[in-house]
N, C-alpha and C positions, 0 to 999 in steps of 0.2 A: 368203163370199157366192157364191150358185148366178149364175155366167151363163148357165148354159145350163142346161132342160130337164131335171132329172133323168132318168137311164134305169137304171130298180132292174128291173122285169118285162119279162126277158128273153121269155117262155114265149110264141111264136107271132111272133117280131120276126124279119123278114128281112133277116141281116147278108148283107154281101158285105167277105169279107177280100182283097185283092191282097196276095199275097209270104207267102202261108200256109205252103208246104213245108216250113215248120224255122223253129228261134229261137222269135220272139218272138210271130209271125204265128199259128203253127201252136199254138202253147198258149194264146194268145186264143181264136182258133174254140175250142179245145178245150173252152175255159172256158164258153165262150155256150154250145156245145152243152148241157154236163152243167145250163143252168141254161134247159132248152126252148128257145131260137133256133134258126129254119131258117136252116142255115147253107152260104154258098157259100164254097168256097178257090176262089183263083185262082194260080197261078205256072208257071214255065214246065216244073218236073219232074212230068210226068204219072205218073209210076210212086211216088213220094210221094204228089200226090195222090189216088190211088186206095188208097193204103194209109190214109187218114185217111179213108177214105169208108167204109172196110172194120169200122175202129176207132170210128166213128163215124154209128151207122144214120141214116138219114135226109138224111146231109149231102150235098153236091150239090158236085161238082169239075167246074171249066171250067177246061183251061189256056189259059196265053196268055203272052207277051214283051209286058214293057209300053214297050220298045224299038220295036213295031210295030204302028202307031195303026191299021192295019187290023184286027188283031189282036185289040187294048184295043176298038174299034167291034163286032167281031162278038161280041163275047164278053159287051160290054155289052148290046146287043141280046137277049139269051138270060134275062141276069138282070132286063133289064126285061118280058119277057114277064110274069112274075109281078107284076107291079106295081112301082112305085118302092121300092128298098129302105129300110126303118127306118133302117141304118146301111151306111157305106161306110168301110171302114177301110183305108188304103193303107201296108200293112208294107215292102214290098219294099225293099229294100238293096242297095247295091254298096259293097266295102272294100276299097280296096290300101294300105299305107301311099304316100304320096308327098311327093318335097321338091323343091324347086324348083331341089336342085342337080343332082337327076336327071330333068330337064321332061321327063313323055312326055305328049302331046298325045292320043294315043290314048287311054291311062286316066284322063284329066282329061275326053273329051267321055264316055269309058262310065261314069262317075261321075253325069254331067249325064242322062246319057239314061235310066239306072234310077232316081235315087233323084229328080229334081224333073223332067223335061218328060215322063216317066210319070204323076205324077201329072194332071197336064196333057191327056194321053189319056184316064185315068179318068174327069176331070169333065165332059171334052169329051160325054163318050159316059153320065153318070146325071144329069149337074146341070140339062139340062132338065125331066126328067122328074120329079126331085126337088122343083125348084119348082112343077111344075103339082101335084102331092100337096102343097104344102105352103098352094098358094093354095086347093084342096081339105079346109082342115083337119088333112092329117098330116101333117104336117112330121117330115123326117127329120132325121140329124145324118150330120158327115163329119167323117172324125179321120184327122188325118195323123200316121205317125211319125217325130219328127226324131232330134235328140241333141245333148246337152250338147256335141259337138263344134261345133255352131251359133252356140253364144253370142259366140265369138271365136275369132279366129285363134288355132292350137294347129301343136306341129310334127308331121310325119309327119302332115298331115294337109288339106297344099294342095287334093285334090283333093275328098275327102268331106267335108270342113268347109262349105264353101260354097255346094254343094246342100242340106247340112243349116240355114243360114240362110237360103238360100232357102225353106225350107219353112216356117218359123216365121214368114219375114214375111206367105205366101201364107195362112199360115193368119188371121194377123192382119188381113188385108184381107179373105178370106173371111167374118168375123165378123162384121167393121162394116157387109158387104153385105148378109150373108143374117139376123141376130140377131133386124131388126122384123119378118123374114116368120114368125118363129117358129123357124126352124129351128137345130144346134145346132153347132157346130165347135169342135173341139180340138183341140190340138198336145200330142204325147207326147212330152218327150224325157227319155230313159234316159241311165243311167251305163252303167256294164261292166256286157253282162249276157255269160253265157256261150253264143254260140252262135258259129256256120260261121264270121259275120264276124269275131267277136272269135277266132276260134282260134289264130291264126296272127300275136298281137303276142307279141312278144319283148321285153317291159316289163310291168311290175309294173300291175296291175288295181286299182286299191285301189277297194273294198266291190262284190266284183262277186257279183251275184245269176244264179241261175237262172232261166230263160225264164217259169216257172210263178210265179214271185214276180213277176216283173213284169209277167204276165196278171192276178195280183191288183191289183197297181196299178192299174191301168189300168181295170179295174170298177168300182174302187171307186171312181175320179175320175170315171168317167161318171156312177155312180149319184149324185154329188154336186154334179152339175153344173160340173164343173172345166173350166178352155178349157187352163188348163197343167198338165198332168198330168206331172211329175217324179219319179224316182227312181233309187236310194235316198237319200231324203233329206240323210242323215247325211254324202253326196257332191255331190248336185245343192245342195244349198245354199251349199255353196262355192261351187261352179264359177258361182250367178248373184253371188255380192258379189264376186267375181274380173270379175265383167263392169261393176262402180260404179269399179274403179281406172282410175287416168289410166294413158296410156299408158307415161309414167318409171317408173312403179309396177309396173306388169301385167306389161311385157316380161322385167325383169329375176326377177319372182315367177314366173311359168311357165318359164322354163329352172332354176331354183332344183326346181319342182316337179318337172318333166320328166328334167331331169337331160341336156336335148336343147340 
């Protein structure tokens, strides 16, 4: 069942990506481009984005830290010149492994500040002007990227787990506000896919996909109206019956899994 909107007819639709530079970000625009989307990146390496703009005639780069709500305001200000965007897609990430028997406070609020009260800046700065287009008749959609890491507590993962259920709930209260105005909201959350973030574990990935598989994903849940757009399935379907176990169950199942 569609809850939201299908979005199949890319060709003239004004996306705006945050956390475009790489991964998972930068092969979405890729994707909208090749299927007619005016497309904006945002992130904070300018010199990436100008190479995707190079790669990519037409496309339209604003950097910005979505750590600096000044920053996230002027830069939103730029892309609403053009009008309220179609779509707003908030990619951006932060990954350290972390466990709670090495607390560092620093990498638990830089966890907090890129991946959920950035997005927080985003909305601060298009979600006006989204809903006056939407009370207008064109209601956009806003899709956040979280991760199977969300669903539960996992190890090596104190500090990005949590921002990533933050975002799944934000998006779920998103939904139930914005649905009867028309408009469309979705939560992405991926397995292993291979980029920047994931380079650097030192533990077995199992079904981890390329950045470009998972831009497929990700169309195709829009174009079908998905609000939870998961993959690879054949992983993200465990990891949600892994979230129906009681807790005698779950804890001693994930160190079995983990090997942590």
């Amino acid at each position: 069942m569609s809850l939201n909107p299908p979005l199949r007819d890319w060709q003239g639709r004004r996306v705006w990506l945050v956390g475009a530079s790489s991964g998972i970000g930068r092969a979405t625009a890729s994707a909208l481009h090749a299927r007619g989307a005016q497309v904006i990146v945002s992130a904070r390496s300018r010199e990436a984005l100008d190479a995707f703009v190079v790669q990519h005639p037409g496309s339209q780069a604003l950097p910005l830290d979505t750590a600096e709500p000044a920053d996230v305001q002027a830069v939103a200000a730029q892309v609403l010149a053009g009008g309220a965007p179609d779509l707003v897609c908030y990619c951006a990430g932060y990954y350290r492994d972390t466990r709670a028997t090495e607390f560092n406070l620093a990498e638990m609020l830089r966890h907090e500040q890129v991946n959920y009260t950035g997005v927080l800046h985003v909305l601060a700065g298009v979600l006006p002007a989204m809903l006056a287009a939407a009370a207008a008749g064109q209601p956009g959609h806003v899709s956040l990227i979280s991760s199977v890491a969300g669903f539960r507590g996992l190890p090596k993962s104190l500090a990005y787990g949590p921002t990533k259920a933050a975002l799944i709930n934000l998006a779920e209260a998103l939904y139930l506000d914005l649905h009867d105005l028309g408009m469309g909201v979705s939560v992405i959350n991926p397995g292993f896919v291979a980029t920047p973030l994931t380079a650097g574990n030192d533990f077995a990935m199992p079904a981890l996909i390329s950045p470009e598989a998972a831009a497929q994903a990700i169309l195709k849940g829009w174009s079908v109206g998905h609000f939870d757009i998961h993959f690879p399935k054949r992983f993200t379907r465990v990891m949600k019956m892994l979230r129906l176990l009681p807790y005698r169950l779950y804890f001693p199942a994930i160190r079995r899994f983990t090997g942590l």
